[in-house]
Structure formats: C-alpha cells, structure tokens
KOLZA-548828 format. One line per 4 residues: number of its first residue (from 1); their letters; for each residue x, y, z of N, C-alpha, C, O. Coordinates in nm, 3 decimals. Layout:
NUM> A> X Y Z X Y Z X Y Z X Y Z  ...
! end
This chain:
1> XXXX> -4.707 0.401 -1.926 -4.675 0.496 -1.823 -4.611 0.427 -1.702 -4.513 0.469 -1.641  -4.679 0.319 -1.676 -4.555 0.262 -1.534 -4.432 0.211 -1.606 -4.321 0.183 -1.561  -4.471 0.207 -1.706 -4.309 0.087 -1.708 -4.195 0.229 -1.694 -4.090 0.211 -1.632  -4.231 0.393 -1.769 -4.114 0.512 -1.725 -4.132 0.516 -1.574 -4.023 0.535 -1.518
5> XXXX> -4.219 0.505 -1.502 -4.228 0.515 -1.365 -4.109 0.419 -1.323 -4.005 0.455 -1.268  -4.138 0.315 -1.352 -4.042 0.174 -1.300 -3.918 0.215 -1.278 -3.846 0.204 -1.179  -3.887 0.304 -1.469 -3.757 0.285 -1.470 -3.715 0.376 -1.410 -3.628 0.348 -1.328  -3.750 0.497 -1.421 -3.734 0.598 -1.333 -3.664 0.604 -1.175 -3.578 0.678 -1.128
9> XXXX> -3.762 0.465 -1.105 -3.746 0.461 -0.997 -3.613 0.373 -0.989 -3.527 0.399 -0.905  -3.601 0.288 -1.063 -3.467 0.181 -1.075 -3.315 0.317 -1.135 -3.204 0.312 -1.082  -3.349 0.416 -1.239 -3.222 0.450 -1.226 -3.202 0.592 -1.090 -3.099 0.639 -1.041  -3.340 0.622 -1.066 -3.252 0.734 -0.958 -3.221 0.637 -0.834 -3.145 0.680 -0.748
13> XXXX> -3.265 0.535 -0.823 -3.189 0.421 -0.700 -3.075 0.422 -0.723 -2.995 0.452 -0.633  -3.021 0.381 -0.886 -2.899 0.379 -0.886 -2.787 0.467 -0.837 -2.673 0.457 -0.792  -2.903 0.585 -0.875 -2.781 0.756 -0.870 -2.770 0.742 -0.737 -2.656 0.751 -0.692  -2.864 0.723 -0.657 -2.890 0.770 -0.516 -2.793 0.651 -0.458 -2.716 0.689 -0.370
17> XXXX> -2.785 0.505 -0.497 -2.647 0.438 -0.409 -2.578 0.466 -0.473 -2.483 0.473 -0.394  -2.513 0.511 -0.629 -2.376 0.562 -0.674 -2.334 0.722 -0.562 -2.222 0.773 -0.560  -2.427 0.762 -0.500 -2.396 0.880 -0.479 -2.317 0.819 -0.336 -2.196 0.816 -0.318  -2.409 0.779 -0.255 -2.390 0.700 -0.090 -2.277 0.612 -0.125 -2.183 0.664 -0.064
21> XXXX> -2.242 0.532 -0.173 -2.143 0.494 -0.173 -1.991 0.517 -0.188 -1.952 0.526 -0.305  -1.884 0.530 -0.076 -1.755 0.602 -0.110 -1.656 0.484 -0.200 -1.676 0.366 -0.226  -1.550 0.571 -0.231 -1.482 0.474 -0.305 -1.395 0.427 -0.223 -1.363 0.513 -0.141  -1.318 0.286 -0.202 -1.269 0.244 -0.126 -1.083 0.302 -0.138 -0.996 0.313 -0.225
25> XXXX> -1.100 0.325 0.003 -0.913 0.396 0.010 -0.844 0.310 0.088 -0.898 0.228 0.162  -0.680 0.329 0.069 -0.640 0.205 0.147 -0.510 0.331 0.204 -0.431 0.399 0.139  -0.545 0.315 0.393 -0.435 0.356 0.427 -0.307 0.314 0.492 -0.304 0.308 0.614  -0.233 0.294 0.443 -0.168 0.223 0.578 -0.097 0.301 0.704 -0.059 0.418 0.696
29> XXXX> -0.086 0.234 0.801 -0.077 0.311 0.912 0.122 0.251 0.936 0.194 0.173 0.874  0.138 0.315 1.024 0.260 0.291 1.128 0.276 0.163 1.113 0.347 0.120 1.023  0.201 0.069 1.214 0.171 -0.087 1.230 0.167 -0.139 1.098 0.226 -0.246 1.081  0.096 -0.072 0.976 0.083 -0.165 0.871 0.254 -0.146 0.775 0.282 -0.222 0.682
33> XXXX> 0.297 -0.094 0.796 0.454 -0.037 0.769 0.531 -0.118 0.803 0.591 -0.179 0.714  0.557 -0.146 0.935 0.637 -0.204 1.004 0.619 -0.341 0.968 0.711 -0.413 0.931  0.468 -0.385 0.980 0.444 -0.557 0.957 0.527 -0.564 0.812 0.621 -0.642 0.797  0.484 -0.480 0.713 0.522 -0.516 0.568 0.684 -0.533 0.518 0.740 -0.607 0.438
37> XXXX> 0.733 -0.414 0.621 0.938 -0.425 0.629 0.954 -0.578 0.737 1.037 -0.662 0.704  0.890 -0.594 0.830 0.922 -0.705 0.877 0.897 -0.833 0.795 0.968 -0.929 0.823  0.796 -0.848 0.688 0.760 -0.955 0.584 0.866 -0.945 0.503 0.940 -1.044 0.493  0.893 -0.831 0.433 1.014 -0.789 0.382 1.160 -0.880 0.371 1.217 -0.931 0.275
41> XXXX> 1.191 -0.872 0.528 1.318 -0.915 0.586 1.337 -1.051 0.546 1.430 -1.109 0.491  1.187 -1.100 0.600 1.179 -1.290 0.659 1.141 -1.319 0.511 1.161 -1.439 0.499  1.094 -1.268 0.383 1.067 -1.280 0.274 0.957 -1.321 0.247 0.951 -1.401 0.154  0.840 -1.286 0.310 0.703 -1.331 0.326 0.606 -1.222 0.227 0.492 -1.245 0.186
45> XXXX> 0.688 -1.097 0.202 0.625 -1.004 0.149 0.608 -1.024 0.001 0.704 -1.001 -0.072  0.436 -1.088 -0.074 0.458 -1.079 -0.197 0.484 -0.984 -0.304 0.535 -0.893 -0.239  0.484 -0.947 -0.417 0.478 -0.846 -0.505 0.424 -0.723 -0.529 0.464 -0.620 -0.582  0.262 -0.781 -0.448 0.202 -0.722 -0.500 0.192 -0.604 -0.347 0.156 -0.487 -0.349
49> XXXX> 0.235 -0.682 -0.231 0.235 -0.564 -0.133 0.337 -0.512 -0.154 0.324 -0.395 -0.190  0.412 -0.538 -0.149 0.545 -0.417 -0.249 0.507 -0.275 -0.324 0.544 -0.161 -0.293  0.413 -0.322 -0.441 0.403 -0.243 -0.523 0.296 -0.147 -0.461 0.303 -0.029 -0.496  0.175 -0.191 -0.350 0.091 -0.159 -0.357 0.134 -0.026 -0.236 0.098 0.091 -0.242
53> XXXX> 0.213 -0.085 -0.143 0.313 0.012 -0.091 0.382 0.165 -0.168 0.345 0.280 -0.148  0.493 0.116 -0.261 0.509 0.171 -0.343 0.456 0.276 -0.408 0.516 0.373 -0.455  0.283 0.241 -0.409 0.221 0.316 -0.520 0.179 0.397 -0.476 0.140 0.484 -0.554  0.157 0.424 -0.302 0.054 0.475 -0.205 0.133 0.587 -0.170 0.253 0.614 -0.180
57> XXXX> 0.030 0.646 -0.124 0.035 0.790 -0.078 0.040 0.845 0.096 -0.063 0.809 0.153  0.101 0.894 0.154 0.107 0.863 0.281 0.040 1.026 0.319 0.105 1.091 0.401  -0.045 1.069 0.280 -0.092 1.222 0.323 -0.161 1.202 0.473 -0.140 1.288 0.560  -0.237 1.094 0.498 -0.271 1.105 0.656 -0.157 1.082 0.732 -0.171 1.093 0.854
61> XXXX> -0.021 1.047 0.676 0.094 1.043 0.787 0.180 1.099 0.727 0.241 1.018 0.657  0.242 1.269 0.713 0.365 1.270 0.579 0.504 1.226 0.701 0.617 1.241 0.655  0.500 1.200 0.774 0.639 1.165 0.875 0.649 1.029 0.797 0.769 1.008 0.809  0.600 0.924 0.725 0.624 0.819 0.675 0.693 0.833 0.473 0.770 0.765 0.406
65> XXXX> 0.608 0.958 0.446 0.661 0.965 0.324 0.754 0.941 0.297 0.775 0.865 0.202  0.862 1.003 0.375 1.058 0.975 0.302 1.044 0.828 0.357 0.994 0.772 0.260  1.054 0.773 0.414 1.017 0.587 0.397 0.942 0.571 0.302 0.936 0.448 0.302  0.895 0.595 0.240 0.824 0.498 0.073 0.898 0.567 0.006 0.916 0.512 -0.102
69> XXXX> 0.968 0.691 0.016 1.023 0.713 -0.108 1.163 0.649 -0.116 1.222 0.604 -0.215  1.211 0.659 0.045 1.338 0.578 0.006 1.349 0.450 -0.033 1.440 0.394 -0.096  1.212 0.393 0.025 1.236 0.224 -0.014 1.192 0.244 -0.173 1.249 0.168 -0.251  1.101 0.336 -0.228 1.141 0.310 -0.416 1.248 0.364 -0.450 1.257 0.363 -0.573
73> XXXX> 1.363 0.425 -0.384 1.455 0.452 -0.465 1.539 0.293 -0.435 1.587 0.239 -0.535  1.552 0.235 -0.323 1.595 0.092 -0.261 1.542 -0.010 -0.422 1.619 -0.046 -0.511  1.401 -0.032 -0.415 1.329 -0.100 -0.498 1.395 -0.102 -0.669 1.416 -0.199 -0.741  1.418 0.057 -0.699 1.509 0.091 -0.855 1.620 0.035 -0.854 1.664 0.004 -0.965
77> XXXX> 1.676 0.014 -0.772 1.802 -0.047 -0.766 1.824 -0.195 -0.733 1.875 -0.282 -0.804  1.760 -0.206 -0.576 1.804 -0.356 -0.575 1.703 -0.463 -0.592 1.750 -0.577 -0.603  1.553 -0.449 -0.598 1.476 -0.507 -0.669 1.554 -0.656 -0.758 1.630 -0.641 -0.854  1.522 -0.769 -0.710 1.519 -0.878 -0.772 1.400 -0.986 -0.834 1.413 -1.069 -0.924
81> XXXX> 1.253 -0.943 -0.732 1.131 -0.970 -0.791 1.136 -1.085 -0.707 1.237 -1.118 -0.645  0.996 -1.164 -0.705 1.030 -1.273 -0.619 1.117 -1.390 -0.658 1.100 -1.421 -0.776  1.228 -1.483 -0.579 1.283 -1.556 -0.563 1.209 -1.669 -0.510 1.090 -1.677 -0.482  1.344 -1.792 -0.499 1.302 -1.926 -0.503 1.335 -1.905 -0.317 1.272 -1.980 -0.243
85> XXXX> 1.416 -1.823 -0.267 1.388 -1.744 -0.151 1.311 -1.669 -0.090 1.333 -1.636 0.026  1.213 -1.633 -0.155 1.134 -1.579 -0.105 1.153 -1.417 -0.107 1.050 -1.351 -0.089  1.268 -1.354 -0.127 1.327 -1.219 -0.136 1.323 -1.162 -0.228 1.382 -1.195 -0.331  1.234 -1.032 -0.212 1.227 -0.933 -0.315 1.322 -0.888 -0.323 1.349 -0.876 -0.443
89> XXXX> 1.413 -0.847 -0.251 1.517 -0.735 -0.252 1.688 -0.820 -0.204 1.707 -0.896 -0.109  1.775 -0.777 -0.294 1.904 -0.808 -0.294 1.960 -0.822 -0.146 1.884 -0.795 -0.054  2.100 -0.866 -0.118 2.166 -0.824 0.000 2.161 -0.667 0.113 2.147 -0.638 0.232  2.183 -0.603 -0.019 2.211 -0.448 0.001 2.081 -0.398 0.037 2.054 -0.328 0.135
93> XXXX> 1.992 -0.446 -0.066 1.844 -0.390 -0.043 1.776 -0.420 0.117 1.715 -0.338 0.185  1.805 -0.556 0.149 1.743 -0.618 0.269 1.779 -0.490 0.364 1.693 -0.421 0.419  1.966 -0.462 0.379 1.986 -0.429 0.483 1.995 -0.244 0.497 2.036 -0.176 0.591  1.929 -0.194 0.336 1.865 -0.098 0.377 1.753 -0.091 0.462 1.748 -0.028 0.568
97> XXXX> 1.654 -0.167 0.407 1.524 -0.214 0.443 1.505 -0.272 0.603 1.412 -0.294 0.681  1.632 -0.282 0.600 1.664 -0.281 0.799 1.694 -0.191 0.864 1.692 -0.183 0.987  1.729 -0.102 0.779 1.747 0.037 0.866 1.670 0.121 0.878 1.659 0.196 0.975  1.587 0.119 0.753 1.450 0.204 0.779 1.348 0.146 0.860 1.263 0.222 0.908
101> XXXX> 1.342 0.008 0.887 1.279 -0.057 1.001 1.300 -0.020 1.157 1.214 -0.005 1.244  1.475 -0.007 1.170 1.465 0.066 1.292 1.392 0.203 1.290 1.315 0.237 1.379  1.423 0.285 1.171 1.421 0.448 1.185 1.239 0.469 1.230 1.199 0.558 1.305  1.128 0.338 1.145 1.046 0.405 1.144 0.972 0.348 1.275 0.871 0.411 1.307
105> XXXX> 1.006 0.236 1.357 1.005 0.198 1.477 1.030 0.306 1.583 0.949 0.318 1.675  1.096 0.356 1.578 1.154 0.475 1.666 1.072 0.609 1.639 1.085 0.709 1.710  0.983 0.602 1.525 0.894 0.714 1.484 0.766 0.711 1.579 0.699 0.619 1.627  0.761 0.867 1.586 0.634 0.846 1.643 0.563 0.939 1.596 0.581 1.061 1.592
109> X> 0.449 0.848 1.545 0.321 0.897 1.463 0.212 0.843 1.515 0.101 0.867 1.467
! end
C-alpha cells in the first residue's frame, strides 16, 4: 500500500509541474531585429539566427511581419549560406537587407 501511495504522489507531482510549467517562446522585439540585420551586414549573423528568424512569427508585433517575409523572399533568392566571409547573403541580398534596416529603424513599434 505505500509503495501506490509513493507513486501516486511522484506522478501527480509530475502532472502538477507538467501543468505549471509554460513552454518556452521566443519573441523578438524591434531591438532584437535590428541587432540581427545589423549582424547581417558586418557578417556576424550565424545560420542558425537566420533561420530561427525566418521561422518566427511576429503576432506580438504584425508592423514587423512584411520584414520577415521580405527578408525570406531575399533569403530564396540570394541566400549563399555561410562563407569564408562571413556572409549569408549575396551582394544584392546585403543591400536589400540594408534597406529594410533603414525601413524598420524608422518604424515605430
């Protein structure tokens, strides 16, 4: 009889921190935008913030959405992957990726 007690108590612990615990979200903000097009430029930005960019969803800010979508349509095209430069993105790509830097600088969110 204790040892169902035991377990009892060990799995509704579990339920009870599976419940309390949220799942982790990642938002990025304005500031985190800007740092990542500025890594971008100087070629500091690895792959994986690229993609992780890319993959994200901008619903706490939709004034940023058409910026991720334009930089994946940028990404389909001039995408080179990382270099011995350091540059994800082609000539063309960079100096899109400079213009949406001004546009979203000038945003206010």
């Amino acid at each position: 009889m204790i040892v169902f007690v035991i377990t009892l108590a060990v799995f509704l612990s579990v339920i009870g921190v599976l419940l309390w615990v949220k799942t982790p979200r990642y938002q990025m903000t304005k500031a985190d935008l800007i740092l990542l097009l500025q890594k971008v430029l100087v070629g500091q930005a690895s792959e994986n913030d690229w993609a992780i960019f890319l993959s994200s969803s901008f619903r706490h800010c939709p004034e940023l959405e058409p910026f991720r979508d334009t930089c994946a349509a940028i990404d389909e095209k001039e995408y080179l992957g990382h270099t011995r430069a350091g540059f994800l993105l082609s000539e063309t790509g960079l100096a899109q990726v400079r213009w949406i830097l001004e546009k979203v600088e000038s945003l206010d969110c």
